[in-house]
Each structure stands twice: as C-alpha cells, then as structure tokens.
C-alpha positions as CSV (number, residue, x, y, z in Angstrom):
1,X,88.3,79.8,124.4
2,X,91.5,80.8,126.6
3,X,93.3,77.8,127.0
4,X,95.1,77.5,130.5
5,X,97.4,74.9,131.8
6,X,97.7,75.1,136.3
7,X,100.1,73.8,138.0
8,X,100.8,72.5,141.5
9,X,102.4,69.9,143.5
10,X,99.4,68.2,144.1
11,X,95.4,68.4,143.5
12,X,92.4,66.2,143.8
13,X,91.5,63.4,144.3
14,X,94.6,62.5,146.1
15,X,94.8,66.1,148.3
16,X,92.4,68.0,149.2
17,X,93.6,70.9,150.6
18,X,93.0,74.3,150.5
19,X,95.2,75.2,147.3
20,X,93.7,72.5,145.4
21,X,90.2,73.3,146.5
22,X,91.4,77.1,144.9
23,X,92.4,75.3,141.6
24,X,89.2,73.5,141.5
25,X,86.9,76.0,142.3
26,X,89.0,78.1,139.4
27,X,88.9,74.8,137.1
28,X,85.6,73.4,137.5
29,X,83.5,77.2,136.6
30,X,85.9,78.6,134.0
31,X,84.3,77.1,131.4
32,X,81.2,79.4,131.8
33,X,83.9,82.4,131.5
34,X,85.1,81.4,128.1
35,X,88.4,79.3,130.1
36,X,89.4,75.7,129.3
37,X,91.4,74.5,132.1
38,X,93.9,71.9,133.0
39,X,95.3,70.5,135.6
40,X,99.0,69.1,136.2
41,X,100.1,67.9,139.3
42,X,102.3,65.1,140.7
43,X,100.5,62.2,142.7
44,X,102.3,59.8,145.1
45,X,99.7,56.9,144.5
46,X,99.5,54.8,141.5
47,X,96.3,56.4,139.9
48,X,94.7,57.4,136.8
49,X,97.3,59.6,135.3
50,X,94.5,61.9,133.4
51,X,90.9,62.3,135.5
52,X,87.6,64.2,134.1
53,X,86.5,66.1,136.6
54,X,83.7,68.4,136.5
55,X,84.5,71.4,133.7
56,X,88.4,70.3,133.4
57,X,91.0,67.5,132.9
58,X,93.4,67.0,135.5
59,X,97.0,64.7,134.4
60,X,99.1,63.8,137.3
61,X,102.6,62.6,136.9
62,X,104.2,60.2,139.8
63,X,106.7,61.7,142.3
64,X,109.6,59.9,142.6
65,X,110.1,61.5,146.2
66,X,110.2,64.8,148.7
67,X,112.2,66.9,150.5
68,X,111.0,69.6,152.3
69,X,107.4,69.3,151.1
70,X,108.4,69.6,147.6
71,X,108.0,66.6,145.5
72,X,109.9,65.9,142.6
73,X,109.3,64.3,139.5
74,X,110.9,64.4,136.2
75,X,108.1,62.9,133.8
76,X,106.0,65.9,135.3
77,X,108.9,67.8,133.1
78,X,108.0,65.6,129.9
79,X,104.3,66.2,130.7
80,X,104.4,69.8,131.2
81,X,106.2,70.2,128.1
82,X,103.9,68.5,126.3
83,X,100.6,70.0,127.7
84,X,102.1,73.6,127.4
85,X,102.1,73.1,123.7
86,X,98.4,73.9,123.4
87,X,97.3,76.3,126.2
88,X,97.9,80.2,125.9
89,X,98.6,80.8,129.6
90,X,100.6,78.9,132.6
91,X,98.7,79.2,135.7
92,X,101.6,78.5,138.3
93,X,100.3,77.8,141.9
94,X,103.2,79.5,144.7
95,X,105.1,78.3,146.4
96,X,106.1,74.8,144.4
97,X,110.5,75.1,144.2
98,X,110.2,71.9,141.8
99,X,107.8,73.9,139.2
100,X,110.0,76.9,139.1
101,X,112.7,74.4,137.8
102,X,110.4,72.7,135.4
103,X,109.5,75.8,134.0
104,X,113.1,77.0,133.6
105,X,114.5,73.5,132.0
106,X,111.7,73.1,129.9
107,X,112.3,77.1,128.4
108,X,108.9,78.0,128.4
109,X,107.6,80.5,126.0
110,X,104.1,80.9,127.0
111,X,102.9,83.9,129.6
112,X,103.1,83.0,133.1
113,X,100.3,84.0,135.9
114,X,101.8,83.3,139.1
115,X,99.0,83.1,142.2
116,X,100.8,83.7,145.2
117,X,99.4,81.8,147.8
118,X,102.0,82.1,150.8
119,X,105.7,83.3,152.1
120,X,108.3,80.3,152.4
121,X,108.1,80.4,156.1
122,X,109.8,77.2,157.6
123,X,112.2,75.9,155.2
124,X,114.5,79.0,155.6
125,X,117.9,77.0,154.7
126,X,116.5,75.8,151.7
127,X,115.1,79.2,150.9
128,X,119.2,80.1,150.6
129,X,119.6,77.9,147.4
130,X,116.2,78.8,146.0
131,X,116.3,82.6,146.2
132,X,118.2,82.5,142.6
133,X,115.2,80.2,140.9
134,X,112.6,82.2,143.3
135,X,113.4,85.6,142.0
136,X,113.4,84.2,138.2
137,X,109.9,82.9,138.1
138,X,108.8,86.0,140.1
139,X,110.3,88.2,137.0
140,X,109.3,86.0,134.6
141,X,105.6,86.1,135.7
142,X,103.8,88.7,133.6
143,X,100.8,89.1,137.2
144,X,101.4,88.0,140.7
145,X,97.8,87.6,142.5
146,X,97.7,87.9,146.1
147,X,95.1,86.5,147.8
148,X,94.3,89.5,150.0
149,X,95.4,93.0,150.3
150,X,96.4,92.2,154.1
151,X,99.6,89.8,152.9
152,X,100.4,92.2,150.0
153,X,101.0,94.5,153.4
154,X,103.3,92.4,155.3
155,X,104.6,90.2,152.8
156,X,108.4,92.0,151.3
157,X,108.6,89.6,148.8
158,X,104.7,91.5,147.1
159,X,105.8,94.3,148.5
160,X,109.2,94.4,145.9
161,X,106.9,93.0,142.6
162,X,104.2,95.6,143.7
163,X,103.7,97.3,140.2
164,X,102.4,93.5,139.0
165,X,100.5,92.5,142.1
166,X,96.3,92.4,141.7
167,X,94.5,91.1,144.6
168,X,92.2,88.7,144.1
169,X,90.4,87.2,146.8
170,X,89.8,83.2,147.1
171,X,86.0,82.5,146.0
172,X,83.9,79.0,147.1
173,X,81.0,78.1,145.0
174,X,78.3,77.1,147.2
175,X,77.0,74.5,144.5
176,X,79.7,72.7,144.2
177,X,79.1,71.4,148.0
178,X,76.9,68.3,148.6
179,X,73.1,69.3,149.4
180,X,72.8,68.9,153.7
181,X,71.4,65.5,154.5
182,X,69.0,65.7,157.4
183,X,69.3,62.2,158.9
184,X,73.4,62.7,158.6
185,X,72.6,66.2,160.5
186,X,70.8,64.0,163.0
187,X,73.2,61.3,163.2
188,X,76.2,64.0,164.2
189,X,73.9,66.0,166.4
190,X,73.1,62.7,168.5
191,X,77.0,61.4,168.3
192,X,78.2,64.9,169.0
193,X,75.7,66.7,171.2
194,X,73.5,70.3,170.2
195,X,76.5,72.5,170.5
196,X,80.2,72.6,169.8
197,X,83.0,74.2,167.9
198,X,84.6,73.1,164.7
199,X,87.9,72.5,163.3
200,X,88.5,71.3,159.7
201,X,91.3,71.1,158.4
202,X,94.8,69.1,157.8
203,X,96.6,69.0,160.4
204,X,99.6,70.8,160.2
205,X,102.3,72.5,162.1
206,X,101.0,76.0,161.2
207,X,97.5,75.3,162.1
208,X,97.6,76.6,166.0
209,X,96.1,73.0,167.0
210,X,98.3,72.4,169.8
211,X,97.3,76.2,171.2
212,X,93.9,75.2,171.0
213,X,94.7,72.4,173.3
214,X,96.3,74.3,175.9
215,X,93.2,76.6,175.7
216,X,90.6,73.8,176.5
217,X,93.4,72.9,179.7
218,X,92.0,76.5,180.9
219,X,88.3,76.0,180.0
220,X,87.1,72.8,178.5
221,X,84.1,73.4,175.3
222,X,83.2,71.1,173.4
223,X,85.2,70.4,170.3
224,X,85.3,68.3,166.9
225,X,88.3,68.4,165.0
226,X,88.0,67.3,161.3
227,X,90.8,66.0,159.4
228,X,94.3,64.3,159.2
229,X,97.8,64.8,159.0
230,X,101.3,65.0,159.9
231,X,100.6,66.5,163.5
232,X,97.6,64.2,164.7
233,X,99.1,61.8,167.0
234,X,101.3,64.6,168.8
235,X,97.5,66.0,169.2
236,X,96.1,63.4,169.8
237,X,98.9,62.1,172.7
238,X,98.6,66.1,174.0
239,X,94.6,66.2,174.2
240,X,95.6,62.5,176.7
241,X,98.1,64.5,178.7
242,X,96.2,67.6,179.4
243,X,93.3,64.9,180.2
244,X,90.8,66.4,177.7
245,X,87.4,65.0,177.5
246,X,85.1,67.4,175.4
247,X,87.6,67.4,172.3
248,X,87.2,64.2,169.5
249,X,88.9,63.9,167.0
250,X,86.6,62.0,163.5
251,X,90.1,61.9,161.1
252,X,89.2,62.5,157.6
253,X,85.8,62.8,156.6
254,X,83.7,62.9,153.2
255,X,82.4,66.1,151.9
256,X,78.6,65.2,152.8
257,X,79.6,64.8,156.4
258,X,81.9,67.9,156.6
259,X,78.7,69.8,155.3
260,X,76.8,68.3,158.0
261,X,78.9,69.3,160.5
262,X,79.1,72.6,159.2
263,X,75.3,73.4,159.4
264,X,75.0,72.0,162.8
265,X,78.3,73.3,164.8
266,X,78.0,76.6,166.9
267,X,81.1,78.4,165.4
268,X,84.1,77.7,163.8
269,X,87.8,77.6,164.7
270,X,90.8,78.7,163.1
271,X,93.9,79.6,165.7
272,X,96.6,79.0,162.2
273,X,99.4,80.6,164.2
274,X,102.1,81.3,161.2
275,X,102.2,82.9,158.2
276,X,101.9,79.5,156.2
277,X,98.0,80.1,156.9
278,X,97.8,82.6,154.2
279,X,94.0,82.7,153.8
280,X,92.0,80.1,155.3
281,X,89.3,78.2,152.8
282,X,87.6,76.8,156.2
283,X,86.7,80.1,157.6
284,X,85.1,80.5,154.2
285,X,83.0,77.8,154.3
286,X,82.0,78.8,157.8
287,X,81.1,82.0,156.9
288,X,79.0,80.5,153.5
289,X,77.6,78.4,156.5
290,X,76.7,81.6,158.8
291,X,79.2,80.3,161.2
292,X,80.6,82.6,163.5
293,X,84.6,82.1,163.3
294,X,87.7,82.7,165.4
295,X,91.0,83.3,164.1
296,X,94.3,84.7,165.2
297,X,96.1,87.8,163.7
298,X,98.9,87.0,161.6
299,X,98.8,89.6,158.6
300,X,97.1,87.6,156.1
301,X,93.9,86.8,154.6
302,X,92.2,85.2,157.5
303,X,91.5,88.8,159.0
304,X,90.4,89.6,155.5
305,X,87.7,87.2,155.8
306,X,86.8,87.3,159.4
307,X,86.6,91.3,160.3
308,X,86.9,91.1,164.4
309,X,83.7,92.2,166.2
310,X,81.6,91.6,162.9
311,X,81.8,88.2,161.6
312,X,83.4,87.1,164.7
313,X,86.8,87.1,166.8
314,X,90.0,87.9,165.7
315,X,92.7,87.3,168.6
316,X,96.3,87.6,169.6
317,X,98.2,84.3,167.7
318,X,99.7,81.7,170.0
319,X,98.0,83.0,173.1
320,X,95.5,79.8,174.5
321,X,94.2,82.3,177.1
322,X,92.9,85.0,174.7
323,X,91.1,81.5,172.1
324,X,89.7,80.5,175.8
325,X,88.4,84.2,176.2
326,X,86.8,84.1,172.6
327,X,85.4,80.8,172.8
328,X,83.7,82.0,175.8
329,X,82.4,84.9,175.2
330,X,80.6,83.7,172.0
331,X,79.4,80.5,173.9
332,X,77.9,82.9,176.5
333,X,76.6,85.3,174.0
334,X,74.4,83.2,171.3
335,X,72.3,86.3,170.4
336,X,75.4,87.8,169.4
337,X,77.4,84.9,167.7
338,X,74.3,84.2,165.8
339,X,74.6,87.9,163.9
340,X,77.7,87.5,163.9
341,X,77.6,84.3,161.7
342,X,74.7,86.0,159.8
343,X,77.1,88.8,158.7
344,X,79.8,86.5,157.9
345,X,77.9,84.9,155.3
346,X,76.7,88.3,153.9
347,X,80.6,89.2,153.5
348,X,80.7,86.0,151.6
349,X,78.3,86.9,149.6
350,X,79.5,90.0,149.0
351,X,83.4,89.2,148.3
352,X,84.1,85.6,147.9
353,X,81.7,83.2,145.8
354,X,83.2,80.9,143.7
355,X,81.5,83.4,140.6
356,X,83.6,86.4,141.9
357,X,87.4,84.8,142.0
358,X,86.3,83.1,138.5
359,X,85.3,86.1,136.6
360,X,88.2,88.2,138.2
361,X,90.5,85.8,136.5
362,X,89.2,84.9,133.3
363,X,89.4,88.5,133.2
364,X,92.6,89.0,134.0
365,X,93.7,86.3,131.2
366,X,91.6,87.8,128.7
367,X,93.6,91.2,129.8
368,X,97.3,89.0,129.2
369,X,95.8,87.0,126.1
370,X,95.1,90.6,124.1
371,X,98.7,91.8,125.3
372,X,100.3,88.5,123.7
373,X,98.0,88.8,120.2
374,X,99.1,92.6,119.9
375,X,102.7,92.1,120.7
C-alpha cells in the first residue's frame, strides 16, 4: 500500500469543518484504493494525542497558541518528523503558514501533494512575510489540486503553477452519514414547522450571514441556522435589532440531527460572500440531500456545484435584495425547487461522491509513487 501522511491545522474530533470533513472523507475510503492514511494535526484541547478513526489514524500535537488563524506548535515539528519517516507521500492541506515552516525546518525528503483549498484573503499584512515560505512550498510540491476549475480561473496564484495544477473536485460519501431517524425528523418538523431554509455551517466572517440577515429585514422566511462560531453573537445581537422572528438559531448540532434537518428543510442556503468560501461541503450535502441551494457568485467552487437555473440559484454576492428575490421565487415555486433539488443530487451523483475524489487521488499518488521508484 501507498503510505500517506496529511497534514492540517486541525481535524476531527476537535473541528469539524469543511477541510477536515475533505481529509476524512479522503482518509476514511483510501484503504479500499490501496492508501494507508494518516492524519497530523494540532488540537487545542488536552485529548488523545493518537485516535482510530474509521480506515485511518489521526495524531494531534497541542498548539501552544494562534495568530491569525494559524496555530503553532513545535512538538507538531518532532511529530511530523517522525511520522514522515514511514509514509511515501506528504499530503499538505493549503493554506496552513505554520506547516510550510515545519516542512522547511524539518528538510523533508519525501514528495509533496499540496491540495489547494483557498486564496489567503484577509490576512493580507501577514501575506507580506509569508510570500517567501508561500512560493517555496508551492515549488516544492510535485501537484497542486484545485478544487474546481472555476478558482483555477480567478485564482493568479493557480494560474502561475498552471502546468502542475489537476482539478479535483471535493467528493462526500453518502455512507458515511448517519441513517435518517424518523421520530428526530418528527421532533424538528414539530419544533421547526413543515417548511424552512437551512444554514449549516461555522460561522464565520466569510459566510455572508449577516447579508442573510439584512435579506429577512426585506422579506421575513423561515430560517434555521446550524452551527457555531466566532461571528454568532454579532448575529445573534443583529437578527434582535432588525427584530427578526422567523430566523433560530440551534448552535452546534450532532451529525444525526444535521441529517434530519437536511431531509426535512425546503432548500438550502449558502450566501459565503468572499473568496475564503472556496467550495462549499454544505451545498454538497444539500444536493446529496435533493436540496435545492442558493449561493452567491464569487469565482469558486460553489458555482461548480450549484449550476444557476438547474440545481438552484446563483446570485449577485453581498446583495440581501437579490438572496430575498431567490428565496422567494423558490418558496413561491415548489414544483420548480423540487426539480431543482432533484437535479442537484443527480450532479452529485454524477461529479462528487466520496468514491470519485478517492479514486482520483489514490490515482494521482500511484501516478507520483512510480515517478519516485523510476527516478
């Protein structure tokens, strides 16, 4: 087996965003594609410091602390170091600043895929005194994968490492998600009425939320938001000022009641306003869901997955009037957002199953493994 050691700032149990739900998906099914995988990341809790998860082994090493988003830790140095003793490829997850270091202190030998899953967008003075370390790892990485062709267009930084770039798209396996419990179904419908719109997601500045918000001040829909982060009490103190009363917010939630909410919701939305939002793993799992989904245009993957006027909306970013528009012209048209949702999941199908993005990779290490054994 292709050994392969991925890296990231953080993973699962202790984040469950939508890198390290990419990293799982990848980790978790590689097995059956002749991958062993492994996971290092940094954790800020005091947990296990090596997990079995399903298929893989995940270490963590503890961050000592963060600037910018990127945490730092230098036993995740002596860790790395040690784990990339046995593995035949280095799976780096972009953008991490910290790993790009580790991976120049520590001198490492072994080939480098480097899956790129976003543009520094906000940190723009820092980006000054990582450009040097940036442009190392960048030609030091034997592929770059982008996500989607769409940010290979509008991103200069694919753009200029073109001749290395493959696109593969983000898969989600549909058995890795809990079966749909009926009498949770029930319970949300009866809490949360027949019909409403869904958010999931942690909330973050590039997520659009507060656009939302100003939408609903136009025309007020039902809405469920699902999730935590840095940005919920400014939403939360917004959706009191603009004296919302169809929008609740239900924090963090486990996977069997995100699935639940899933099935039963009338569409899905996504208004990520910046370039951060360089895919979108919820509008995935809408469309596994037959969801109909609304997003904004912002040159990435999210218009990759939702193709406007087939699998749903695709509007102007930042504009509240044009997500009030969408959101009623799909609430007034159910015959329509029902195909809609219908042809979303037959995209999914079609382009991003959990099977698809695994194969495409284990292929694409088998391609780098025979380059390194006929060097």
């Amino acid at each position: 087996m292709i050994k392969v050691l991925h890296l990231y700032k953080s993973y699962l149990p202790d984040s469950k965003g939508g890198v390290e739900q990419v990293i799982f998906q990848l980790a978790s099914k590689s097995s059956d594609y002749g991958v062993d995988a492994t996971v290092l990341s940094l954790s800020r809790n005091k947990a296990q410091e090596i997990s079995f998860l399903p298929g893989h082994t995940a270490h963590r090493a503890k961050q000592l602390f963060e600037i910018q988003s990127c945490g730092f830790s230098f036993l995740f140095i002596l860790k790395f170091i040690a784990l990339a003793k046995d593995v035949d490829i280095i799976h780096c997850h972009f953008p991490w600043p910290f790993m790009d270091l580790a991976l120049l202190v520590s001198r490492c030998k072994k080939p480098i895929v480097l899956t790129y899953h976003s543009d520094i967008i906000r940190q723009k003075w820092l980006l000054r005194f990582y450009r040097p370390l940036k442009k190392w790892l960048l030609k030091k990485s034997i592929r770059i994968v982008s996500t989607s062709p769409n940010y290979v267009a509008t991103s200069e930084v694919l753009k200029s490492h073109h001749r290395k770039v493959e696109i593969i798209p983000i898969g989600i396996d549909e058995s890795t998600y809990p079966v749909s419990d009926v009498s949770l179904e029930e319970y949300w419908g009866s809490r949360l009425g027949k019909r409403f719109y869904l958010f999931v997601g942690v909330l973050r500045y590039y997520k659009g939320l507060e656009i939302l918000l100003e939408a609903l001040a136009i025309k007020e829909f039902p809405v469920v938001i699902v999730g935590s982060g840095p940005m919920e009490q400014a939403l939360r103190s917004q959706a009191i000022k603009l004296n919302l009363k169809k929008i609740i917010f239900l924090g963090y939630l486990s996977d069997e009641d995100k699935v639940a909410l899933l099935k039963i919701s009338y569409g899905i939305l996504f208004p990520s306003h910046l370039r951060s939002e360089a895919f979108g793993v919820t509008l995935l799992e809408g469309a596994m869901f037959a969801k109909p989904l609304i997003s904004s245009e912002i040159g990435t993957g999210t218009s990759y997955i939702n193709i406007n006027g087939e699998t749903g909306l695709v509007i102007e970013s930042s504009n509240p009037q044009a997500l009030q528009e969408a959101m009623n012209f799909l609430w007034e048209n159910q015959k329509i957002a029902d195909k809609m949702g219908q042809n979303a999941r037959t995209r999914y199908l079609e382009f991003f199953t959990g099977d698809k993005m695994t194969q495409a990779y284990s292929d694409l290490y088998s391609q780098i493994f025979q380059m390194q054994i006929n060097k």
